[in-house]
PAFILO-633603 format. One record per residue: residue in one letter; x, y, z of N, C-alpha, C in turn. Coordinates in steps of 0.02 Angstrom, whole numbers, plus 32768, in hexadecimal, padded with zeros to 4 digits. Atoms other than C-alpha are relative to their C-alpha. Example, Ala and Ser with C-alpha at 12.3 -4.5 7.8 and 13.67 -1.06 7.14 Angstrom:
BEGIN
A802D7FC5800082677F1F8186802D803C8000S7FD67FC57FFD82AC7FCB81657FD980378025
! end
This chain:
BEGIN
X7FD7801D7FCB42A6D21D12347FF480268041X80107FCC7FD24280D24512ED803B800B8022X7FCF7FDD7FD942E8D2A21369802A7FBD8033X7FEA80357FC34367D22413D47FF1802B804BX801A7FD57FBA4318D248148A80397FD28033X7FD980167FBD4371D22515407FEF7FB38001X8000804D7FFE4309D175154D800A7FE37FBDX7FF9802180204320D148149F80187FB07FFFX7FE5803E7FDC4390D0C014CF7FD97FD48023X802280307FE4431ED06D15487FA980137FF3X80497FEC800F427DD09415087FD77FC9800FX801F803E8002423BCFF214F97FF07FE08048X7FD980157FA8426FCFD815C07FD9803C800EX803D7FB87FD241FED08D15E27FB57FE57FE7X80567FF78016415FD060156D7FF57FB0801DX8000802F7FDC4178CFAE15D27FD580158040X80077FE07FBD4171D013167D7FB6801E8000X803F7FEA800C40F0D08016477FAE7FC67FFBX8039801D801C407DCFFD16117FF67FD4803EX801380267FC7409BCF9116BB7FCE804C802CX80197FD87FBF4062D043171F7FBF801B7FD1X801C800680303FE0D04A16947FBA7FC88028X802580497FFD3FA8CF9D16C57FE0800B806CX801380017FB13FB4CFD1179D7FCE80507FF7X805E7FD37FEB3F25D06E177D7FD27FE07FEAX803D803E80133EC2CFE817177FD87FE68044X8014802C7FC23ECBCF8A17AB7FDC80278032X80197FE77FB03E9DD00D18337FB9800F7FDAX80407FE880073DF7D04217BF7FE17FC1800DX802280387FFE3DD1CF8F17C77FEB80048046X80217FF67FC13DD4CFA1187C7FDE80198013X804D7FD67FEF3D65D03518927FC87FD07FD0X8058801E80293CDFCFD018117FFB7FB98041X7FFC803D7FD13D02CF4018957FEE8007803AX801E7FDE7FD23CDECFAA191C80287FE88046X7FBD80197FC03D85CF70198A800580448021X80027FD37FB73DB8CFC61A178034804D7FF7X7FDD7FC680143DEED07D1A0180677FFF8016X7FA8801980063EA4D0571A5F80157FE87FD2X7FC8802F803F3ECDCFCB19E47FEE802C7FC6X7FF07FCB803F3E91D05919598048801B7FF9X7FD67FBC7FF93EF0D0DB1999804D7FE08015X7FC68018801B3F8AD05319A880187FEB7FC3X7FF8801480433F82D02F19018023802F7FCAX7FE97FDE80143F81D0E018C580528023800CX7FB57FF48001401BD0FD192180377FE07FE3X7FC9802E8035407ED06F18C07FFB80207FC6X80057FE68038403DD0B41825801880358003X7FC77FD38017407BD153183F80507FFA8008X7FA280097FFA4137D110188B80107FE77FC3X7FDD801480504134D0B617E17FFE803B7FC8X80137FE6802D4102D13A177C804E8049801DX7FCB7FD47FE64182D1BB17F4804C7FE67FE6X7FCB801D8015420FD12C17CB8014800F7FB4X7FF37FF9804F41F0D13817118010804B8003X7FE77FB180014204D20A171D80497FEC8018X7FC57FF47FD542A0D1F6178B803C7FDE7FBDX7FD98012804642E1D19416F27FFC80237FCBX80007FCA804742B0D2141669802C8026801CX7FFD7FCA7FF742E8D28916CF80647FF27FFBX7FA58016800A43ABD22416D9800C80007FBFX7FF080058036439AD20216288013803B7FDAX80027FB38021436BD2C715E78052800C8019X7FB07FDA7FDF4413D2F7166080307FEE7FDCX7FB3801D801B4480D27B16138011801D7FC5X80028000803F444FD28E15657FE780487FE1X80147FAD802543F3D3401538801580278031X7FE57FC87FEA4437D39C15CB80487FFC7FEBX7FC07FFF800F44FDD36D15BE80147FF37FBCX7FE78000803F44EDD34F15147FEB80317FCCX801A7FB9801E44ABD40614ED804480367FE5X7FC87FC680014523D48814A27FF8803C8031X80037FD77FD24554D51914F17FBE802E8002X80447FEA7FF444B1D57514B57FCF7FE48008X804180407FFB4431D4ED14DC800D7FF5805CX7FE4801A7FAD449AD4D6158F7FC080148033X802D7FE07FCB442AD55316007FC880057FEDX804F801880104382D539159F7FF07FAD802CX7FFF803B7FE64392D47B15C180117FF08049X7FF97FF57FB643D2D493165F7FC58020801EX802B7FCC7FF4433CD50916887FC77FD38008X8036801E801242C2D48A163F80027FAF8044X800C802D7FCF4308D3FE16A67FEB80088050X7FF47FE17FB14311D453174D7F9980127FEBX80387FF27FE94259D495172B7FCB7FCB8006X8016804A80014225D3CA170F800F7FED8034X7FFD801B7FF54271D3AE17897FD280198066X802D7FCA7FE74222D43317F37FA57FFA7FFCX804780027FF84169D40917BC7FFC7FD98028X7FF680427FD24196D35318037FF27FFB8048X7FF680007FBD41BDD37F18AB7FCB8020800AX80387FE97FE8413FD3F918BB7FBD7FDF8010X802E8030800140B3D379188D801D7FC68042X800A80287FC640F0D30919127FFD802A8054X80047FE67FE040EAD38F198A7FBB802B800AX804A7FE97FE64051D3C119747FC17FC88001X801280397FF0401DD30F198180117FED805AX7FF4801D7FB44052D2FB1A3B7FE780318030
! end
């Protein structure tokens, strides 16, 4: 039996998501083999990552709801630790993107 996780619940609704932002890098390699115009690339990749940033921003509500507030008192400041440093790689990566 596996572990109940934060998306458990909507799982089906993430490996959905996933598989549309799945389907928009498909699309942008198609474009480089197509040999389109680097803008419309490099607009493409930015959707793909806001979808792929949207889906985090939702793990990241789900983990809080469910494995951070639903941690005992010794699990509290690990899980807390773990989310904050997720949520910490996150930001960083878009900051060293701009």
């Amino acid at each position: 039996m596996s572990a109940t996780r934060g998306y458990s619940a909507t799982k089906d609704q993430l490996l959905g998501r996933l598989a549309r932002a799945e389907g928009q890098v498909r699309g942008v390699a198609r474009m480089v083999e197509e040999d389109r115009y680097c803008i419309d690339v490099l607009t493409q990749i930015s959707a793909a990552q806001a979808a792929l940033d949207k889906i985090a921003l939702g793990l990241l509500d789900e983990h809080a709801r469910h494995c951070v507030v639903g941690a005992g008192d010794e699990e509290l400041a690990e899980r807390t630790d773990e989310l904050m440093g997720a949520v910490g790689r996150l930001l960083s990566r878009r900051g060293n993107a701009a």
